[in-house]
C-alpha positions in Angstrom: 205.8 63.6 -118.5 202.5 64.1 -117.0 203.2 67.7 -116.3 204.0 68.1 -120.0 201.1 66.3 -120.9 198.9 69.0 -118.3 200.5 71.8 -119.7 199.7 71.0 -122.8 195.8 70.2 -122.1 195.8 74.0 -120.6 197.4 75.5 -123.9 194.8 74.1 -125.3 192.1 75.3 -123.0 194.2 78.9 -122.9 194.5 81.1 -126.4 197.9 81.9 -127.6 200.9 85.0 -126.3 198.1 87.4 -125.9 197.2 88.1 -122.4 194.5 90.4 -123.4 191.9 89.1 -126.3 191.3 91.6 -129.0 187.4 91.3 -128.0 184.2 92.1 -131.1 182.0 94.5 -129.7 179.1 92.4 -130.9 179.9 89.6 -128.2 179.3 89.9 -124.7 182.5 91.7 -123.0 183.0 93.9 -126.0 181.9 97.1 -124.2 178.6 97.3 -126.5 175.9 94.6 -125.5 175.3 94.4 -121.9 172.7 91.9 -119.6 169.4 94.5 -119.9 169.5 94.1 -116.0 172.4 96.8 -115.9 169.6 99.1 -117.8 166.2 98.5 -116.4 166.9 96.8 -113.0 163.4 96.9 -111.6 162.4 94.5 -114.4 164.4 92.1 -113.2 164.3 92.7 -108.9 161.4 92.8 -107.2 163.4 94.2 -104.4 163.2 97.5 -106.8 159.9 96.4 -108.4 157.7 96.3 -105.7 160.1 97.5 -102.6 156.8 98.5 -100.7 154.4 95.4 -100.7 151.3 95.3 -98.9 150.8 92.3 -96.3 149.2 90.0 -98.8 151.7 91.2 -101.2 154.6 90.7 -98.7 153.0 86.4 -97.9 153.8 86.1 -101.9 156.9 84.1 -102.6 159.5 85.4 -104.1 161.9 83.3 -106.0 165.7 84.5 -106.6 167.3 83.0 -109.7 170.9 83.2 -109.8 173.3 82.3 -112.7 176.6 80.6 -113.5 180.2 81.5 -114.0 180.5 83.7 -117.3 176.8 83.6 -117.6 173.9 86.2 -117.1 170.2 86.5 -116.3 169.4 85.2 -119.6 170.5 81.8 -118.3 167.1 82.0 -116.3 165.3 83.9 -119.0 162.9 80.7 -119.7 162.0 80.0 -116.0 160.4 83.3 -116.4 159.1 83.2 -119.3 156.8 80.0 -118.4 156.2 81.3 -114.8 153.9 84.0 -116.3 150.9 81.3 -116.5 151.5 81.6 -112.5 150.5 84.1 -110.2 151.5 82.6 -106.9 154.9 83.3 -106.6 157.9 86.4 -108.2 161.0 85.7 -109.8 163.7 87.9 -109.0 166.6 87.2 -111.4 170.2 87.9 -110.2 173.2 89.3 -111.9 176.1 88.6 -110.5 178.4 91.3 -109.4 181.2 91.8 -112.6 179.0 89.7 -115.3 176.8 91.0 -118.2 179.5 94.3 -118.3 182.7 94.7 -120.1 185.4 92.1 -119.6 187.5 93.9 -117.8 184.4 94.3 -114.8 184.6 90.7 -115.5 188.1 90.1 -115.2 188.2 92.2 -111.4 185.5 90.5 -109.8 185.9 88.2 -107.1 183.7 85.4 -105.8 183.2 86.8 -103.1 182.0 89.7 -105.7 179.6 87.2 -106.8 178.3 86.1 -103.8 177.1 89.6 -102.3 174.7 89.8 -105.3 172.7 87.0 -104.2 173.0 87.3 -100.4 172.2 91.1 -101.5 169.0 90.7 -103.1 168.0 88.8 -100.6 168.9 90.8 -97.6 167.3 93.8 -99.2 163.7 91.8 -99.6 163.9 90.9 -96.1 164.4 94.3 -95.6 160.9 95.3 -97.2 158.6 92.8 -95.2 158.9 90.5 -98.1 158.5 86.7 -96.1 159.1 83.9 -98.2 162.0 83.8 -99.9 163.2 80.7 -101.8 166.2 80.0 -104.4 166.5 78.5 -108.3 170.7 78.5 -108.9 172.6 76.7 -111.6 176.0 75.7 -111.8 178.5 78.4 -110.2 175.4 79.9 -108.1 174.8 76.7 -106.3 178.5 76.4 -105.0 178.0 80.7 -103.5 174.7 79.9 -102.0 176.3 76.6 -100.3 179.1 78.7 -98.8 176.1 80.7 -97.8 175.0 78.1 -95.8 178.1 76.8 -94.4 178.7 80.6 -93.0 175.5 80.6 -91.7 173.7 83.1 -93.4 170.1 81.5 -93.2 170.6 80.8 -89.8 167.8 83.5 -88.8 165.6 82.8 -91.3 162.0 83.5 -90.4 160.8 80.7 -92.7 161.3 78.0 -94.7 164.0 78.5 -97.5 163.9 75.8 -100.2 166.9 75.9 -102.3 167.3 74.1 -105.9 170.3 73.6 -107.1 170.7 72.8 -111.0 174.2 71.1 -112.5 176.1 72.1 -109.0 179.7 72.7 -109.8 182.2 71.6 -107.3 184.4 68.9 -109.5 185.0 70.4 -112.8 184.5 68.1 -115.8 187.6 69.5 -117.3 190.5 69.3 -114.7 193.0 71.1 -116.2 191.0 74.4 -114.0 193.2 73.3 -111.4 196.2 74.4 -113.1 195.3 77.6 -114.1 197.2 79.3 -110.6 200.1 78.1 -112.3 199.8 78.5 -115.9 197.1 81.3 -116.0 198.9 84.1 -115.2 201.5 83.4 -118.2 198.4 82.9 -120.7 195.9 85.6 -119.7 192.4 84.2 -120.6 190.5 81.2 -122.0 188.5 80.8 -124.7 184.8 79.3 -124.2 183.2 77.1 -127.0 179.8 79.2 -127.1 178.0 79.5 -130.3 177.9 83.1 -132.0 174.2 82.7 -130.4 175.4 82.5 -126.9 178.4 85.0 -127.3 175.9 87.7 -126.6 175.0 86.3 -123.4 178.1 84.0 -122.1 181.7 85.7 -121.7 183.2 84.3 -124.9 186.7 85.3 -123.2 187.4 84.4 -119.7 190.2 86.2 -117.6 192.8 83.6 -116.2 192.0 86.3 -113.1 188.2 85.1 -112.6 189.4 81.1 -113.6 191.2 81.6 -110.5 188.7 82.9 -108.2 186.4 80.4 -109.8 188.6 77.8 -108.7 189.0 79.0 -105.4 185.5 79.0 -105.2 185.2 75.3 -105.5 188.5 74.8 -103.2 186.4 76.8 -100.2 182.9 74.6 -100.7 184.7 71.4 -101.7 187.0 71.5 -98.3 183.1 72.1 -96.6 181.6 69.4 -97.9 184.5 66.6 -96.9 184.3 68.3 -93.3 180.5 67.8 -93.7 177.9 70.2 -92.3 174.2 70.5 -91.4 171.5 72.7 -92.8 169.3 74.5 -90.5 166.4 73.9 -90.0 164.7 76.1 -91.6 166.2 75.1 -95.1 165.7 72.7 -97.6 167.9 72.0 -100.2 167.0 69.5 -103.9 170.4 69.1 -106.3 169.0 68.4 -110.1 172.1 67.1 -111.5 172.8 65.8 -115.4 174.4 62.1 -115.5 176.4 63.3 -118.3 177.7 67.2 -117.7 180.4 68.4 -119.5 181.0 71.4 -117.4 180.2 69.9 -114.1 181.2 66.4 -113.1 178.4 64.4 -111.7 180.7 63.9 -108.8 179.6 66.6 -107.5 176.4 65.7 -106.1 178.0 62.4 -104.6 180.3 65.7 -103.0 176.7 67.6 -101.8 175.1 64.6 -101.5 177.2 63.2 -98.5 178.1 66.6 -97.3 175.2 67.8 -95.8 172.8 66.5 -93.3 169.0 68.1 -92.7 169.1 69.5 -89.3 167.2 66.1 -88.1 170.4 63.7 -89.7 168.4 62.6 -92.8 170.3 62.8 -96.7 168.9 65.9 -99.0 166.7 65.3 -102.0 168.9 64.6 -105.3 167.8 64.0 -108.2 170.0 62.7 -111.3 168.9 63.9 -114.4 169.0 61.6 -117.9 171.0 64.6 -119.9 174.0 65.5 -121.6 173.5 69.1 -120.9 175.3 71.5 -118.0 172.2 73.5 -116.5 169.7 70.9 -118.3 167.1 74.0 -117.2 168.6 76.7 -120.1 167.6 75.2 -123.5 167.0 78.3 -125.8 169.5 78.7 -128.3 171.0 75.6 -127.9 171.3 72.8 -130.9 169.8 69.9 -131.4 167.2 69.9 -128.2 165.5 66.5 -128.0 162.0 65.6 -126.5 163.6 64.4 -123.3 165.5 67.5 -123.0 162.4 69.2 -122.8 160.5 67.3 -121.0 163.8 67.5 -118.6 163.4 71.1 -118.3 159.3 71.2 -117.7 159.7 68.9 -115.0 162.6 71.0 -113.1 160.3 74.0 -113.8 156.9 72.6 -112.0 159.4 71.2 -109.5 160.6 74.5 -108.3 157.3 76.1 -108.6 155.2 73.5 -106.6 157.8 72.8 -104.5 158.5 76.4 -102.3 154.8 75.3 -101.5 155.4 72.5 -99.3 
């Protein structure tokens, strides 16, 4: 009975006998609107902005935003935005690898795929002199830049790297992701409940293919965390996390929370957040925003931006 009853729940989650959606070319994935990174990249890189910088230039932190799973730059659009009052640091807003495109670049990505985008952007700044280099992620983007730090990939850092992870996902609120290995393949996509709004910027469709790697994702960093594992010391890591996340179940900063040591034994900084919202930090186009939600999102923002200082 109870894998009737699962099966179900993921025909639900899952549209219909078509593996392939017939997809509007006025929603993201429809081969006609594309993330405006893909066109104009040094607007959104200062790898490729400013590749050159002088030695003051080079001191200048440099912030790399990263998005979510079926999400693109946009989802750090407002970050931006109200970091133009600031001239003390850069944001350098990521796509990942496969996102923003068509959905069939969607649909053949791997996480892995996702990962190098970050850990490229990065590398490539280092590359260039640039010496303080710090991280905003939200949901999917926080698990990659964990199994960054499991492999050791800030182990030579120069510097301090401070790390902020918004709405983590390593539990998924909706647990019928773990059956999609079985049922996916059989169904061929899933269908996500964005507004027309967010169609533009949020894969309306998502490939049974990248539900997989997504869950594989969370497999990888899950299985790291209950074998537990220690920053180094020249990183510092703050989870924001929403008490009452759809997408992401709060569980999942218990997960980080008891997963990781600081190099000197002591717990990371976490910081529950009173919201319903997954990645409390994106409120444009969104209904219904309350007060608290934005006063949520102001205080994540001065946060970030005070805190690569310390």
């Amino acid at each position: 009975m109870k894998k009737i009853l699962a099966a179900a729940f993921l025909l639900l989650l899952f549209t219909g006998c078509n593996k392939s959606p017939k997809i509007s070319p006025d929603i993201l994935g429809g081969g006609q609107i594309f993330d405006p990174s893909l066109y104009n990249p040094q607007n959104f890189l200062v790898s490729l902005s400013n590749p050159n910088p002088t030695a003051l230039e080079a001191q200048k932190p440099v912030i790399i935003a990263c998005h979510g799973y079926s999400a693109t730059t946009f989802e750090w659009d407002e970050f931006y935005d109200w970091s133009q009052d600031y001239t003390s640091y850069s944001i350098s807003r990521v796509l990942l690898a496969g996102h923003g495109s068509t959905y069939a670049d969607f649909k053949k990505s791997t996480w892995h795929d996702w990962e190098s985008s970050i850990a490229d952007e990065y590398t490539k700044l280092v590359s260039e002199g640039y010496k303080n280099i710090d991280f905003a992620a939200s949901s999917t983007s926080c698990t990659l830049l964990l199994d960054m730090i499991h492999s050791g990939f800030f182990n030579q850092a120069n510097t301090t790297v401070h790390i902020f992870l918004i709405d983590p996902i390593i539990i998924p609120s909706d647990k019928t992701l773990s059956l999609v290995g079985v049922f996916g393949p059989m169904l061929g996509y899933s269908v996500a409940d964005n507004t027309a709004a967010e169609d533009k910027y949020y894969y309306h469709y998502r490939p049974q293919e990248t539900l997989q790697q997504l869950e594989n994702l969370l497999n990888t960093v899950r299985k790291q965390l209950e074998d537990g594992f220690v920053l180094p010391k020249n990183v510092y890591v703050k989870v924001y996390k929403s008490k009452q996340d759809p997408t992401a179940d709060p569980v999942s900063a218990v997960l980080i929370y008891n997963g990781i040591k600081t190099s000197n034994g002591k717990r990371i900084d976490l910081e529950l957040i009173d919201s319903k919202l997954h990645v409390f930090t994106r409120l444009s186009l969104r209904p219904n925003v309350t007060a608290l939600d934005k006063t949520n999102q102001l205080n994540a923002f001065t946060d970030i931006a005070t805190g690569i200082f310390k």
